[in-house]
Structures are given as structure tokens and as C-alpha cells.
Backbone bond lengths (Angstrom), bond angles and torsions (degrees), N, CA, C in turn:
res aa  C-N    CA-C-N  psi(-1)  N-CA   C-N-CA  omega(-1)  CA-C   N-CA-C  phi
1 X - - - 1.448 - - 1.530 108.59 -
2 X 1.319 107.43 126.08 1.664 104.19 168.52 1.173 132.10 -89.47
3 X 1.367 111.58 130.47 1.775 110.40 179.01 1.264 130.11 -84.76
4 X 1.509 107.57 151.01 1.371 103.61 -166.50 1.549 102.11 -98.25
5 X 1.572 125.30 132.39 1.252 143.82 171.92 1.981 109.12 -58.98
6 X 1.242 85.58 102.62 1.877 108.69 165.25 1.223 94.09 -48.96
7 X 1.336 97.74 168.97 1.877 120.81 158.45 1.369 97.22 -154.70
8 X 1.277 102.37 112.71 1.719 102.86 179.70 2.176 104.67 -101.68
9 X 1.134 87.88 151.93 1.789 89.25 172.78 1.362 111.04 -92.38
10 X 1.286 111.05 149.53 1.674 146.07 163.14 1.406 96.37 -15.59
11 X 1.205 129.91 -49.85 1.510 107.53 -139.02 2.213 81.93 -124.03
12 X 1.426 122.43 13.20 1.204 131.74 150.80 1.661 123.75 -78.00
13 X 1.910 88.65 -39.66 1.660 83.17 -175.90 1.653 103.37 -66.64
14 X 1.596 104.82 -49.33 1.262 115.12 -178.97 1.716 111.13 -32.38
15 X 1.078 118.39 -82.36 1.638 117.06 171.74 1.782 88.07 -29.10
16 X 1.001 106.87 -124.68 1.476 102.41 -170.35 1.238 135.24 22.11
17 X 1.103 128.51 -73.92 1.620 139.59 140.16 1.301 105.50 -23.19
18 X 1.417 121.62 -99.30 1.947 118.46 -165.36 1.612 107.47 -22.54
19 X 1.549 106.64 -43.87 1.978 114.98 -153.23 1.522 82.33 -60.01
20 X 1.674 106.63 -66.00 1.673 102.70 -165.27 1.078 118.91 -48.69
21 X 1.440 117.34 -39.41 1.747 108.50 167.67 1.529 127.32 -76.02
22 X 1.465 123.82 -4.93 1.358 126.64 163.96 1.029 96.58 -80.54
23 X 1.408 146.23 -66.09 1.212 153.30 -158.94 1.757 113.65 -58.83
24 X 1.566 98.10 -49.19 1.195 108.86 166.95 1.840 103.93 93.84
25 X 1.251 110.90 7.25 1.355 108.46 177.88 1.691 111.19 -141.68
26 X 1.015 120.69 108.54 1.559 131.34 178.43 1.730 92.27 -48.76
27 X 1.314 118.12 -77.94 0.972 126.87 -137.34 1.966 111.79 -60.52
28 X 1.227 92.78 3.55 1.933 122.94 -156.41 1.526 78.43 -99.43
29 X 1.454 125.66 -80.99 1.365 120.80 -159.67 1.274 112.32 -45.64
30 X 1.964 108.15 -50.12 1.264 114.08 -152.87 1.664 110.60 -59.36
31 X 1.225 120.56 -17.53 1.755 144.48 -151.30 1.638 80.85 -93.95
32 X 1.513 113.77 -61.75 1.557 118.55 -172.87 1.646 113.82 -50.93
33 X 1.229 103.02 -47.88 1.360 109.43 178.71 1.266 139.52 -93.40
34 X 1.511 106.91 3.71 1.526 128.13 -171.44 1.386 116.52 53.11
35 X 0.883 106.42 57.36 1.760 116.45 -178.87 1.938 107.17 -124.08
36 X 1.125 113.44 -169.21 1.601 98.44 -166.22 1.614 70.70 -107.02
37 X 1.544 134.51 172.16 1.363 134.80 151.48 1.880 113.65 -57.31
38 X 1.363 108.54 -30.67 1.071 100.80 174.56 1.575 143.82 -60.54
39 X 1.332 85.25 -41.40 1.764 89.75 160.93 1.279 130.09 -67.70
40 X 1.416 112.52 -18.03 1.711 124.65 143.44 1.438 120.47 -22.11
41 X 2.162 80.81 -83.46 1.675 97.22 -172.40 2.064 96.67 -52.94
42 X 1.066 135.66 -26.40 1.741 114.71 -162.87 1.392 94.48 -86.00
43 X 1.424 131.82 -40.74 1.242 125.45 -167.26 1.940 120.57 -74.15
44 X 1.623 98.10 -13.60 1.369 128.06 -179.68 1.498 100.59 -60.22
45 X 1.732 96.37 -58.97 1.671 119.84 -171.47 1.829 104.88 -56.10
46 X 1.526 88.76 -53.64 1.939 96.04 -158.52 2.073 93.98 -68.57
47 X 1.064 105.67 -5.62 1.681 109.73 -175.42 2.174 104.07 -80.48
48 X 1.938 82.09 -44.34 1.622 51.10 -173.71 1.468 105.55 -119.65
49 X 1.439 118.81 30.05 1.967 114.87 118.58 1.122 134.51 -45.11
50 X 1.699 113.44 -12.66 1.382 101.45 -179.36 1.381 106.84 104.12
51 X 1.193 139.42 -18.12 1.509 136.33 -172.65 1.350 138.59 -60.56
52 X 1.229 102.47 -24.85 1.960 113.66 170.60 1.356 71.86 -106.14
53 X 1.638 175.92 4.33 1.224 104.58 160.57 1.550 129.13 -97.71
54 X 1.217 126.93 165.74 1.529 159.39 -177.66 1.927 92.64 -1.10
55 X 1.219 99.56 -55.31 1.749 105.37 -153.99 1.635 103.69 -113.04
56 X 1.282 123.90 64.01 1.585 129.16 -146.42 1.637 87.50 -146.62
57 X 1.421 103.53 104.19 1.449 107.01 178.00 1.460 132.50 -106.52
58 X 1.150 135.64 56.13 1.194 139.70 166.94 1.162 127.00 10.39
59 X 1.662 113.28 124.66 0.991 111.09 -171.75 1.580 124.65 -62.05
60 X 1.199 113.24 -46.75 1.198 124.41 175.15 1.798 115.94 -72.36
61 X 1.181 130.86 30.15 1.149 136.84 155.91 1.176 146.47 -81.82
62 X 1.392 142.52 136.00 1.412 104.55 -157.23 1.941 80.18 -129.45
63 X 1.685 84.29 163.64 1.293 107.28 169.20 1.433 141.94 -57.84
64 X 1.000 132.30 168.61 1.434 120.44 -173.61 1.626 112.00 -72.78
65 X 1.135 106.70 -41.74 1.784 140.96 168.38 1.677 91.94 -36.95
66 X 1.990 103.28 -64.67 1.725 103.04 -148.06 1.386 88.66 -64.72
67 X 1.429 128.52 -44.40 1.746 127.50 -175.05 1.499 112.77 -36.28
68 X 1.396 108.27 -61.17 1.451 108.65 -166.41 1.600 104.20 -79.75
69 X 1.267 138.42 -31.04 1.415 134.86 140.31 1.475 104.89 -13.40
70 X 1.522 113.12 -91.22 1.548 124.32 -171.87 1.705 116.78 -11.73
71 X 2.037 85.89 -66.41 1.491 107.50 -168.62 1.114 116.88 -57.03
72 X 1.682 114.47 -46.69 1.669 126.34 173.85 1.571 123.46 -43.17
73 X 1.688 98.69 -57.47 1.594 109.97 151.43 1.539 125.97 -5.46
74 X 1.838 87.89 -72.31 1.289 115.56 -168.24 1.826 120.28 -56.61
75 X 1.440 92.18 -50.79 1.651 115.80 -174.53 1.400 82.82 -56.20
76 X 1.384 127.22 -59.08 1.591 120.98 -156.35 1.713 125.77 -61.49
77 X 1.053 92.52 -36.42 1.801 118.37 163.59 1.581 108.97 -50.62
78 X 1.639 93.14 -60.46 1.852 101.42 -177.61 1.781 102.15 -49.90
79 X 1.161 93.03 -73.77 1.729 109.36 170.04 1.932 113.93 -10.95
80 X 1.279 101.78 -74.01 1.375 120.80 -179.31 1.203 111.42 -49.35
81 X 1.218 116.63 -33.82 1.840 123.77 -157.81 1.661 107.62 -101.97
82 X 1.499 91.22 -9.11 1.825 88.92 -172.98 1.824 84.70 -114.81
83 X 1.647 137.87 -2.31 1.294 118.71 176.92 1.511 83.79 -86.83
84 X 1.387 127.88 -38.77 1.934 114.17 -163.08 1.140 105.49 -74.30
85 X 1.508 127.44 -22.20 1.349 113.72 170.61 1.945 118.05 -60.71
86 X 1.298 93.57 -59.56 1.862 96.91 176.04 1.468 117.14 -52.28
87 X 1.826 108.16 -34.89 1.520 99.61 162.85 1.442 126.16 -45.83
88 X 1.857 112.03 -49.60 0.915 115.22 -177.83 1.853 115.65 -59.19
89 X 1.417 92.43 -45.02 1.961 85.60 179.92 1.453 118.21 -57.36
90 X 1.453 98.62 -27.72 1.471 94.25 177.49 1.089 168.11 -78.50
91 X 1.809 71.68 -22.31 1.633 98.24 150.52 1.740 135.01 -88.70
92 X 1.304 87.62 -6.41 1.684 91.28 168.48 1.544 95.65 -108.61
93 X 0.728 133.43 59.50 1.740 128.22 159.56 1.388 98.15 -105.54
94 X 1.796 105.66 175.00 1.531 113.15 177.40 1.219 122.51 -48.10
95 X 1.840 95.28 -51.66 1.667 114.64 -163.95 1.660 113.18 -54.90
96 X 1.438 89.96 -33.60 1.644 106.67 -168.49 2.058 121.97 -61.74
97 X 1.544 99.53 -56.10 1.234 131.38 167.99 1.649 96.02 -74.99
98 X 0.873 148.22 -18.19 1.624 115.88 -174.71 1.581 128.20 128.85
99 X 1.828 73.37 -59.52 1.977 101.87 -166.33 1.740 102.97 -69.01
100 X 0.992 141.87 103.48 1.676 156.96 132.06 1.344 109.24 -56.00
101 X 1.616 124.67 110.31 1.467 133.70 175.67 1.443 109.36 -85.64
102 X 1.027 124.86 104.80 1.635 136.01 165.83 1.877 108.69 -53.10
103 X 1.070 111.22 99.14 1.314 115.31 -170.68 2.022 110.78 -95.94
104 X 1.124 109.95 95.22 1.890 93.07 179.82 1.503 105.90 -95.88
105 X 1.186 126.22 -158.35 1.043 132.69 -167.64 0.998 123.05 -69.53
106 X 1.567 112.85 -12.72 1.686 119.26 -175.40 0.920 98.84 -92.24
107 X 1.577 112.68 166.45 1.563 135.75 -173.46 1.957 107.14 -54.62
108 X 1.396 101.58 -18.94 1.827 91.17 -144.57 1.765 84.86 -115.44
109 X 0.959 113.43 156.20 1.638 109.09 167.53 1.927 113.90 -75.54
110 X 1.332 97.28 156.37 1.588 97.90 -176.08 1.990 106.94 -93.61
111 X 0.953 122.22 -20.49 1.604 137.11 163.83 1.441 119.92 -171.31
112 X 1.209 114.09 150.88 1.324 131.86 172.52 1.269 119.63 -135.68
């Protein structure tokens, strides 16, 4: 049977952690809380690296700067891809090529 991957929050592991250390037994909570003990012992570890607290900056995070970088990027790409498209219509239009269709009242054109 395959299991489905939890996602517990910040301030869950946290509880978690303190109990096992009031309690003094990982393996006590983890039973209480249906968790493996192990994710205890990692959240024990990443606790006192510093990781839930307040001012804990991740490596893989980016700046407010790199965000609006990203997005700007992005807009500019959009930008680019919707002027080569109209290039493209524009140069195959009538005006472009030459050909002007004389349209009269009938269904069909009279030359092009």
C-alpha cells in the first residue's frame, strides 16, 4: 500500500519537538501523534539549527528584488512574443505583399 506524504506546519513540528523534550521521549509523542519518531528526531535537529525560528533564511529563497527580476523577465518574453507575432501578421497581410482584393457586391472577389 502506498502512503500518502503529510505536510505538517511550522508551528506543529514546533509543538512536537518541546512535548518530546518535556516528555523526554520521542518515541512517546511520535505513537501519540501518529507520526514515525523519526520525523521527531529531523524536526528536533532542523529546531536547533535554527529553522522555525522568526529570522531563519533559507537558502533557497529569493529576494524581493530576485521576484520582481523573475516577473519582469517574464512580462518581457510575453512582450517579445506578442510584437513577433504582429510582425509576422504583418508581413503577410495584403498591404504588406502588394495583393489588394477588389471586393463588389458579389460573394467572390473580382481580382487579387
Amino acid at each position: 500500500m502506498i502512503e500518502q506524504l503529510r505536510k505538517y506546519s511550522k508551528e506543529y513540528k514546533i509543538k512536537a519537538v518541546e512535548l518530546s523534550r518535556q516528555r523526554g521521549s520521542m518515541k512517546e509523542i511520535a505513537d501519540e501523534l501518529g507520526i514515525s519518531s523519526k520525523n521527531i528526531s529531523r524536526w528536533n535537529k532542523e529546531y536547533e539549527a535554527g529553522k522555525y525560528s522568526e529570522n531563519y533564511i533559507h537558502s533557497n529563497s529569493k529576494s524581493k528584488e530576485q521576484l520582481e527580476n523573475i516577473a519582469l523577465r517574464k512580462a518581457l518574453r510575453d512582450a517579445e512574443l506578442e510584437r513577433d507575432i504582429l510582425k509576422r501578421l504583418l508581413a503577410s497581410s495584403p498591404r504588406a505583399t502588394g495583393k489588394i482584393c477588389v471586393y463588389t457586391k458579389i460573394s467572390a472577389p473580382i481580382s487579387c
